[in-house]
N, C-alpha and C positions, 0 to 999 in steps of 0.2 A: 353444499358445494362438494365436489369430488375432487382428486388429487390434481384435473385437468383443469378446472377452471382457476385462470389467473386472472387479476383485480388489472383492468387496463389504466396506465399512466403516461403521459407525455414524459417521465421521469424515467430513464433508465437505470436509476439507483435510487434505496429508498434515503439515500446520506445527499441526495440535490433534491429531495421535496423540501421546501418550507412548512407545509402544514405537517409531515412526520416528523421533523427536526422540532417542531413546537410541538407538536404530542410528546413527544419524548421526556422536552425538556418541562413542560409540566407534567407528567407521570414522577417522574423525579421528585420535584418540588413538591406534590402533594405528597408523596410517601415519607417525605423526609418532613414535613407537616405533622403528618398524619403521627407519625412516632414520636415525634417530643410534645405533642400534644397527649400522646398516650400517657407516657408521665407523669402528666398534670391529670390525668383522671377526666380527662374533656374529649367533646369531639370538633370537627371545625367548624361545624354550622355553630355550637354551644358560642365559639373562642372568637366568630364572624358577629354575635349579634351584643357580646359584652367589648367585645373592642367599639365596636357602632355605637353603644350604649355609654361609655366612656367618653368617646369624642363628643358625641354629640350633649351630653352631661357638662365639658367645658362652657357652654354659651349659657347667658342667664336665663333662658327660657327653658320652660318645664318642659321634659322629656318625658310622655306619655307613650 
């Protein structure tokens, strides 16, 4: 892309898209994830399948 081309939106600010306004605010969200997960020595897919693994560990059926 060159300095000329601009991305076309019905939005004339990118602070009135919805879908920028949710990009943003999960960019946020994960980074701020992402670093107290650092911490821990994990990543979040690792912190995504032991949470999963915990809930799902609550019911008496075996979790395979």
């Amino acid at each position: 892309m060159d300095h000329e081309t601009q991305f076309l939106s019905k939005f004339e600010e990118d602070s009135k898209s919805i879908g920028f306004l949710f990009m943003r605010a999960y960019s946020t969200w994960h980074s701020q994830i992402k670093n107290c997960l650092k911490k821990q020595s994990i990543t979040h897919p690792q912190f995504i399948v032991m949470a999963t693994t915990a809930y799902l560990s609550q019911n008496v059926d075996e979790v395979t």
